[in-house]
Every structure is written in C-alpha cells, then in structure tokens.
N, C-alpha and C positions, 0 to 999 in steps of 0.2 A: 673245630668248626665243621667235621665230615656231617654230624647227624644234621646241622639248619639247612645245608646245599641239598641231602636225600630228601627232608621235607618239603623245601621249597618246588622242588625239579619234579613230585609224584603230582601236582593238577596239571602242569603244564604237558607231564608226558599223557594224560587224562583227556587233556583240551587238541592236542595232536590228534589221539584216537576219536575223535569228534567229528574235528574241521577239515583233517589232514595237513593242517601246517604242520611240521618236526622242527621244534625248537631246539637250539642247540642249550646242551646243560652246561651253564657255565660255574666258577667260582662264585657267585654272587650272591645273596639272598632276598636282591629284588630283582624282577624284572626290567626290561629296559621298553619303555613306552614303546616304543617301534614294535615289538614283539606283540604288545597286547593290543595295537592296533589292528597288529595281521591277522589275529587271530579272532578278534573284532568282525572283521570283515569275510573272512573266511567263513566263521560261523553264521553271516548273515545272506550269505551268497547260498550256503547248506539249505538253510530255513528254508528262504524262497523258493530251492530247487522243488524240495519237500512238500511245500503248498502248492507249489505249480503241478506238481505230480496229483496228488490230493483233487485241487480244482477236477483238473482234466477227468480223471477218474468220477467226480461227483455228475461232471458235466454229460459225461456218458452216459451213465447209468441212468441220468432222469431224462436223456435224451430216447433211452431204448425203452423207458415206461413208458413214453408218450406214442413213440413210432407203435409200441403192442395193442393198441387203444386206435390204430389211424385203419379201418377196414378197408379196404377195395375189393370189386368184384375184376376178374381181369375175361379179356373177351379172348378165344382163341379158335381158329380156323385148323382144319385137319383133312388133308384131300386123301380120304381115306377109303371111299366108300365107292362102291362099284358103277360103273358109266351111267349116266342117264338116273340115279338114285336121285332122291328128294332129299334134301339139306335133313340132318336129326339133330337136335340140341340138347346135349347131357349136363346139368350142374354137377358139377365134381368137389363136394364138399368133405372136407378133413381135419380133425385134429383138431375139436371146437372145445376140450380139455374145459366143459364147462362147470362156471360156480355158479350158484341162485342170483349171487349179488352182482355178480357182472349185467347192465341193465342197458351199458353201450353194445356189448357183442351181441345180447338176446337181442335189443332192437334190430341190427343189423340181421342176424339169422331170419327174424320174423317179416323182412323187407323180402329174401332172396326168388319168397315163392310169385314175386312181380316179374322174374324174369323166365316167365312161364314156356320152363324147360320141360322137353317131352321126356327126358329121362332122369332120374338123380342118382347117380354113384355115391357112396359114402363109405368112406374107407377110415373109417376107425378113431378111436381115443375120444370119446364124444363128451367124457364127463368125468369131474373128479370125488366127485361126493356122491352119494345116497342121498342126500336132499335137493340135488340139482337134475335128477329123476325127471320128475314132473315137471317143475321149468323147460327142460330143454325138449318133452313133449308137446306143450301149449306153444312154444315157440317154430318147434316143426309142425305144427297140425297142417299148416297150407304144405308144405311138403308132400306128408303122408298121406295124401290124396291124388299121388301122383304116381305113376309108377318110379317104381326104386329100388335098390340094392344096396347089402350092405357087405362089410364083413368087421372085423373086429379087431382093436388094440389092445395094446396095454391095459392103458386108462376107460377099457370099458367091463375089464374084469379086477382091476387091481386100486385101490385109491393110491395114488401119489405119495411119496416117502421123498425126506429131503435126502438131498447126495449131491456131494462136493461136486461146485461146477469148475473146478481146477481138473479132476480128474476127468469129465468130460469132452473136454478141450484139450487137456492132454494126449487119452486113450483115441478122440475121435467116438465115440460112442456112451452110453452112460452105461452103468454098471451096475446090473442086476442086484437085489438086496437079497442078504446074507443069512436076514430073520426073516420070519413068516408077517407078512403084509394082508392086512384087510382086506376083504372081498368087495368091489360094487354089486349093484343087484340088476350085475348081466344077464339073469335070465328074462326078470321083469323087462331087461330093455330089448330083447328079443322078442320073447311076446309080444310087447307094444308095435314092433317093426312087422312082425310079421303077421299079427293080426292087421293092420293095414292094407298088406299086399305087396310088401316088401321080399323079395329075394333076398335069403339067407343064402350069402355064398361062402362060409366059412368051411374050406373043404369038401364044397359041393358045386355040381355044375346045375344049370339053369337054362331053358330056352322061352323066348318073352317074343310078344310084336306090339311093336311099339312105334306109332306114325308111320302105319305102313312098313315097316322094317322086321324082320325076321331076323333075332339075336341071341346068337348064343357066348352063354355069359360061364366062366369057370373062375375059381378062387380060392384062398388060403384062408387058413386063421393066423395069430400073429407068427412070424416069423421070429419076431426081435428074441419072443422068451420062448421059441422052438416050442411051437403051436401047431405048428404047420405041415400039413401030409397031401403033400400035390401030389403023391400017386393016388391018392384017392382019385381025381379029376383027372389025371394025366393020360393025352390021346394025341391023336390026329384031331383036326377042325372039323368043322361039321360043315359038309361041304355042302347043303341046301342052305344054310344061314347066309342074308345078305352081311352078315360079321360079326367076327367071334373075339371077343371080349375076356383080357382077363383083369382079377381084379385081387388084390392085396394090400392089406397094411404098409410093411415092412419092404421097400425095395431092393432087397438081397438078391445080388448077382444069381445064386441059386434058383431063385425064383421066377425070375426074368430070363436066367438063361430059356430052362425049364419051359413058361411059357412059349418065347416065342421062336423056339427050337417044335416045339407042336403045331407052330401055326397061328396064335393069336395074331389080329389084325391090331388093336392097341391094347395096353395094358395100360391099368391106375393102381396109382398108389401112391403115399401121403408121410406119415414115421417121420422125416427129416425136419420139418420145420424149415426148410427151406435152408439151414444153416442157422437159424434163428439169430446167432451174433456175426453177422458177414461184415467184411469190409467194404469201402470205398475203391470202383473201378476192379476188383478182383473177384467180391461179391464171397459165399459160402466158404471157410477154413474147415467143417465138418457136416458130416450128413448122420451124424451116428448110426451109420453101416456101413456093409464095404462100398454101396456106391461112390462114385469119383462125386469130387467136386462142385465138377462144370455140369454135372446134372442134375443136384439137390434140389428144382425145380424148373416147373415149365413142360415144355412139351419139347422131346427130342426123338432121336430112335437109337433101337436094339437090334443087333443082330445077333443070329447066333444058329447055329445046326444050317446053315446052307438059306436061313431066313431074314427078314428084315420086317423088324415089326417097330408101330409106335409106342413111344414110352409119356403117359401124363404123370408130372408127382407136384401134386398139392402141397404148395407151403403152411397151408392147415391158417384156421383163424384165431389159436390159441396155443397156448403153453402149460407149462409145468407151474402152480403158483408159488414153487419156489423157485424159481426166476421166470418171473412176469416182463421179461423185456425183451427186445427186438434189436437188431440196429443195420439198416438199409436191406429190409426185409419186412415188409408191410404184411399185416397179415391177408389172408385172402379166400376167396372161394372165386370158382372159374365156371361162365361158361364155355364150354365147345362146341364151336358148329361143325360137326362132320358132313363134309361135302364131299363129290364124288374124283375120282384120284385123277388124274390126265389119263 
C-alpha cells in the first residue's frame, strides 16, 4: 500500500505550496473533509489577497493617468530683487515632453500666453517626436513673441526609448540607453526659438532688459547626459545687472553648486518631474538626480561658496509616454513674481 499514500499525499503537498496550509501525510488514501475545507478557505483568503493586490495596483495606475491630464498653473512670489525695483514676472515652463495628439496639454500651453509674463524661461524636454515639431510651435506662437530663454533636454535632442520603470525607482534616476537612439530635429527647434528672439542659453551667457530690468542670464546644456560645460559661462556676477540668472535643465548639485557659488541671484531648472510618482504627506521618493527630495520642486534656496542663492525647479507639464502618469504631482507651469528682497 506505500505507492496509493505517495500518490495521494503529492497534490496535497502541491495545495500546501499554494495556500500555505502543511497537511499532515497520513496512512490514508483519502482525505479527511476538515483538511479540504482548510485548504478551501486558505485558498480563498490567497485569491482575494491577490485581487486586492491587483485592484489597488489597477486603481493607481488610472488614478496617475488621470492626475497626468489635470494642469495647473501655480503662482509664486520671490523677494529677490533689489529695494525699490518694480515687481518682474517670469513663466517658467518645463518638460512639455510633447506628442501632436495630446490636444488637453496643447490647449493648456496655448492658454499660458494670457498670463502675460514679461519673461519666459524654458528649461528643456519640450518634445518627443519629429512630428510634434510644428504643433508645439503654433501652440507657443503667443509665447514666442515675448521675450525668452531657453536651454535644452534630453527629449529635445533624443526621441524617448522605453526603460524599465522598476530600475528607475530603484537607481533613483533613469538609465541612459546602451544602443544608439534617434535624433529630434533639435536644430530646427533652435532655429525656431531663436529666430524669435529667444536666448540660447546652452553654454552661453546672456544679458537682456526686460520691464525695465537689466539681466544677466548664464546656462548649461543638459547635464543629465553630460552636455554641460559651465566653464564656458563660469564667473563672478555682473555687478551692473539688477540680476543674474542662471538657468539649466538638469538640477545637479554640480551645477547649482557651480552657479550660486558665482553669484546667481536664482536659478531654474526642471529634469525631475517633480518626483512624477510621489506619495501622500511625504510627496517626491526620486528626482532622478542627485538633488534631495525635499526639493524636486518649487521654489527653495542654495547655498554654497560663502552664497545664498534661489533655486525654482519646475515639475514640467509632461512625461515620458512610456509612463504617462502622475500621482499627487499635478503637472504644472509657474508664474513668479519677483519682487524686491526686504
């Protein structure tokens, strides 16, 4: 009778590795209903854990495509600017990672020239295709009539390649690709910018007046894929400017040190998506850089070389469209009213 108890006992030790019940193997060659109801129930307790799991995960996900779709403009003050100065207002737009068919974010960009800002900073990743070119030009046309600056991302020299969002989230950064990646037609989108009257500040510095204001403007190309030669720019401030401006993609401690160890009064800059997947009450788990945290966006400050300068970083108004989602991180474009410091 040894071979009927090894056949019987091999689903049960099967249905163990399943549910986690451990049946005991007896002499028998049937079960005893108590056994098959535990495991019954075990097995049903499993399920649901597993659906519950499943839910919650489904329930995210289309929570964070909905939140990627909800725009706001955010309003922000910066007592920046030297005694008795006249208020300036900069839109700081970032990270507009735009497609043709997106037709909610183009509305939304072709609204922003209503909040008739005397400056635009524009700090990079503006597009992911070659056919979203010309869209994302008829949708800034009110922009590009205004004064403005730019400098460049990623996604305004490279089209978008998928990569594991585990390893993102793991490393804290995403992770340069291995093979040769398509070109956008970044020169066409510089032309466009700067036949406007746009400031190219990609490794270049700049001095503009603008509402009265006298500014000098310095900047990087991307940092993230080591673009970027701030010795080209790198100085003292320019001490007749009512303020000196720097401006970059990519907010690498390098960079910021760099800045406002010179002397910039704020610095902008955009790359992090704000943490794009943040939590509830803790807000950003990655900036994909080494910036912290607690500063993936908004407006904070920098010190560093004996200075104290402001830091703006743009949660940008889009993403990568291999993950199109958000979650308690709305996407955004900002005005700033710089006003005069106490």
């Amino acid at each position: 009778m040894a071979a009927p108890r090894v056949i019987m006992a091999a689903p049960r030790v099967i249905m163990a590795a399943i549910t986690g019940v451990t049946p005991e193997v007896v002499n028998r060659t049937r079960p005893e209903r108590r056994d098959l109801a535990d495991m019954r129930a075990a097995m049903k307790t499993g399920f649901t854990a597993v659906a519950s799991v499943i839910g919650v995960g489904v329930a995210g996900l289309a929570y964070g495509v909905i939140e990627a779709h909800r725009f706001v403009v955010r309003h922000v003050e910066v007592p920046v600017l030297k005694p008795g100065s006249s208020p300036l207002r900069i839109l700081h737009m970032s990270d507009l990672h735009l497609l043709a068919r997106q037709e909610t974010k183009r509305r939304f960009i072709r609204q922003l020239d209503a909040l008739n800002p005397d400056l635009v900073i524009n700090t990079g990743d503006n597009f992911c295709s070659a056919d979203s070119l010309q869209p994302l030009l008829d949708d800034m046309s009110g922009l590009l009539q205004r004064p403005g600056t730019f400098v460049f991302g990623s996604n305004d020299y490279l089209v978008p390649k998928f990569k594991n969002p585990f390893s993102y989230l793991l490393w804290g950064r995403s992770q340069q690709a291995t093979e040769p990646v398509p070109e956008l037609p970044h020169e066409e989108l510089r032309q466009a910018f700067t036949s406007a009257g746009w400031l190219d500040l990609n490794d270049k510095s700049e001095t503009l007046e603008v509402a009265g204001h006298r500014l000098t403007l310095r900047g990087t190309d991307d940092a993230h894929h080591d673009r970027d030669h701030y010795e080209e720019v790198a100085g003292p401030p320019d001490g007749e400017a009512d303020l000196n401006i720097g401006v970059t993609h990519a907010p690498y401690l390098k960079i910021l040190d760099a800045m406002v160890s010179d002397g910039m009064d704020i610095v902008f800059a955009g790359h992090t998506h704000g943490g794009q997947v943040c939590l509830p009450f803790t807000g950003a788990i990655i900036t994909n850089c080494d910036l912290d945290t607690e500063r993936a966006k908004g407006l904070s400050q920098h010190g560093r070389g004996g200075h104290t300068g402001w830091l703006h970083v743009s949660a940008g108004l889009g993403c990568s469209p291999f993950a199109p989602y958000r979650t308690f991180c709305r996407p955004e474009a900002t005005l700033l009213t710089l006003v005069p410091r106490p």
